[in-house]
N, C-alpha and C positions, 0 to 999 in steps of 0.2 A: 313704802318702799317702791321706788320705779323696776321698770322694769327692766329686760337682760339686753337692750341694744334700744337706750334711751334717747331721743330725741323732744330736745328742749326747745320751746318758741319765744318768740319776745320782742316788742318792740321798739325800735329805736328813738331817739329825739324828733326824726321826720314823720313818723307815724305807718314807718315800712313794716311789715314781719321778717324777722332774722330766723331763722331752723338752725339750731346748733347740733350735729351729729356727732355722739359719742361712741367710737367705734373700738374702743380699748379694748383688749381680752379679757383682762382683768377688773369685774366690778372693782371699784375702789371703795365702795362702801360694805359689800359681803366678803369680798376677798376672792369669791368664787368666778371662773372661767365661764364664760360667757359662752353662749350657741349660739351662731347667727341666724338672726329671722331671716325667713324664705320671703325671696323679694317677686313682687309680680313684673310678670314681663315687660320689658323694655324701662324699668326702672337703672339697668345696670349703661343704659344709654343717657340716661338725664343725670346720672351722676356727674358723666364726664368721659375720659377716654380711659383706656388701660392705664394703669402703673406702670413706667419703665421697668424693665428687668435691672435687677441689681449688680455688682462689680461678680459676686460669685456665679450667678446664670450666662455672665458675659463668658467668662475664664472655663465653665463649664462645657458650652458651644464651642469655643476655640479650642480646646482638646480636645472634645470628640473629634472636630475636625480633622483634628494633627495626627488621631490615632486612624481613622479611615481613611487618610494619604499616605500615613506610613506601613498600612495592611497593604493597600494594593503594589508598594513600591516593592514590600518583599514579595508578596505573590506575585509578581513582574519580574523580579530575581530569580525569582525559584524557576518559572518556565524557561527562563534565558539560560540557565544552568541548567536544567535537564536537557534543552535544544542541544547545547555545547558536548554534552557529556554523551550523548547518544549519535554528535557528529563525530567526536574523535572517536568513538568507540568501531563506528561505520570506517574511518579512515583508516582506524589502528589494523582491523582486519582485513582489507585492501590490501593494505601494503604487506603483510604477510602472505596472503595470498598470491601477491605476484613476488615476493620472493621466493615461494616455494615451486611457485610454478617457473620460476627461472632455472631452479637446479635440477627441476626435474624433467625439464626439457631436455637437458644434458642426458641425461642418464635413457633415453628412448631408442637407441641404436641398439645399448647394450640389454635389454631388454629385450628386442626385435630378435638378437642373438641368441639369449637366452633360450626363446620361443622355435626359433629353428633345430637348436639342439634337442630343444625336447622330442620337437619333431623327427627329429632321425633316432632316436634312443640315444644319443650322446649324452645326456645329461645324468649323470651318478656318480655315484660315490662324494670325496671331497666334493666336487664343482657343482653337484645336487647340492648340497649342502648351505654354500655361497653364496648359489642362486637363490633359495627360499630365505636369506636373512636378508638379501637385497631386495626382494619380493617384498619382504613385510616392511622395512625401512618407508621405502615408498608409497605402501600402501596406507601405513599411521600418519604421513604427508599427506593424503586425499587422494592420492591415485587413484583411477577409475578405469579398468579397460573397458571399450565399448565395441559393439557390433558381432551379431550373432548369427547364423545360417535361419531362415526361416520369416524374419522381423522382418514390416515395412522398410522400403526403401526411402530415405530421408536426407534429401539435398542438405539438408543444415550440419547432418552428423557422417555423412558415407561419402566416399567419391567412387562412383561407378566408374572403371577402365572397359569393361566390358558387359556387351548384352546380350543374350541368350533366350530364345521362345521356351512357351512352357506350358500346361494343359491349366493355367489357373483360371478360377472360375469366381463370379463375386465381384464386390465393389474395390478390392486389392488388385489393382494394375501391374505392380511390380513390388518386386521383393528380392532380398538377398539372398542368393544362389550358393555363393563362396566367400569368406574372408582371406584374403588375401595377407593383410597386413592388420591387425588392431588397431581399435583407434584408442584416443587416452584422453581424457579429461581427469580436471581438478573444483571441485566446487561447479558452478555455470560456466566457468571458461573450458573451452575443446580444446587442447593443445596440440592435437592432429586427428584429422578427419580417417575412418577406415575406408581402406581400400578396398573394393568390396566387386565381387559381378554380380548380376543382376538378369532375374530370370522377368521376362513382359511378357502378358498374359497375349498367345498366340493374334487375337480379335484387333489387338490395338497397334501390335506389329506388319498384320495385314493391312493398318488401313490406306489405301493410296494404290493398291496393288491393282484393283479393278480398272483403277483409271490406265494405268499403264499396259491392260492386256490386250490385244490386239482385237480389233474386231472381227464378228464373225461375219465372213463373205452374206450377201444376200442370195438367195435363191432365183435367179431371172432365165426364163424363159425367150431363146431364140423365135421374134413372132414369125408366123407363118409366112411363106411369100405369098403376095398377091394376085390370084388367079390372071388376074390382067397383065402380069409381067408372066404368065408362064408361056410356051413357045408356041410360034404359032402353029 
């Protein structure tokens, strides 16, 4: 019986050797599945070159391919579609935003009024009433009043008409004295600056004053006359 991965030799009419390799799985004389003998190295180079890949390893590569260009195409979709849906969304509330802050520009005079009347006790009964449901309307809008007796003074959020000295002390230069007028914002946008006075810390009010005080006279002494001009 040969053996599991038989090789046959023989010679031809010229007197060459022929090696015939039987490399079947199937012994065709036991019936039985062959194991392939372990080859020494560099034996797998004197055979010859690789085996082409066949029609199914070909078809195989090419849809992987087709499946790894069609993954990044939807995940290229998917980010282009969340880019989109998080600009409208940025735009969708812009645009409400300066709607609201357009109607509720309107509505800051009467509010101003409102604030005056409280001010004087005018405000009761019915027209108390009016006011706090126009109060609330506004303020479920975003309204925001601003500007408080005491707070940093703040170019971006107060418009000082007036300035006043004051005994402050510290790295706070100025601060707000009196509100005048409220101010009102919605979201980041100010929709009017308060009107505000402004108390500057005595040190920073005086500066410049030195230069402008007159000087003090010097002390000069009439010199003596000289005995040689006195009479003769």
């Amino acid at each position: 019986m040969k053996g599991p991965d038989r090789n046959e030799s023989a010679e031809n009419g010229d007197g060459e050797r022929v090696v015939v390799r039987d490399r079947r799985r199937i012994d065709p004389v036991t019936g039985e599945v062959r194991t392939p003998a372990a080859q020494p190295a560099g034996a797998a180079e004197a055979e010859g070159p690789e085996p082409v890949p066949g029609p199914d390893a070909v078809a195989a590569a090419e849809l992987a391919a087709q499946v790894a260009e069609r993954t990044a195409d939807l995940q290229r979709v998917s980010a282009e579609y969340a880019n989109y849906r998080r600009r409208v969304e940025r735009d969708r509330e812009s645009v409400l935003v300066g709607a609201r802050v357009q109607f509720v520009s309107e509505l800051l005079t009467v509010l101003d009024d409102l604030d005056r009347a409280e001010a004087h006790g005018d405000l009761t009964g019915p027209f108390k009433s009016v006011s706090d449901k126009l109060v609330a309307v506004v303020q479920k809008l975003g309204l925001e009043p601003f500007g408080l007796e005491g707070e940093p003074f703040d170019p971006s959020v107060h418009e000082a008409v007036q300035h006043e000295p004051s005994d402050l002390t510290g790295p706070t230069v100025t601060v707000v004295s009196a509100v005048l007028r409220a101010g009102y914002r919605i979201a980041d946008r100010v929709l009017r600056p308060a009107m505000v006075i402004v108390a500057d810390r005595a040190d920073e009010l005086g500066q410049g004053d030195a230069a402008t005080e007159p000087h003090a006279l010097t002390d000069t002494k009439t010199p003596d006359p000289d005995p040689a001009d006195g009479p003769d």
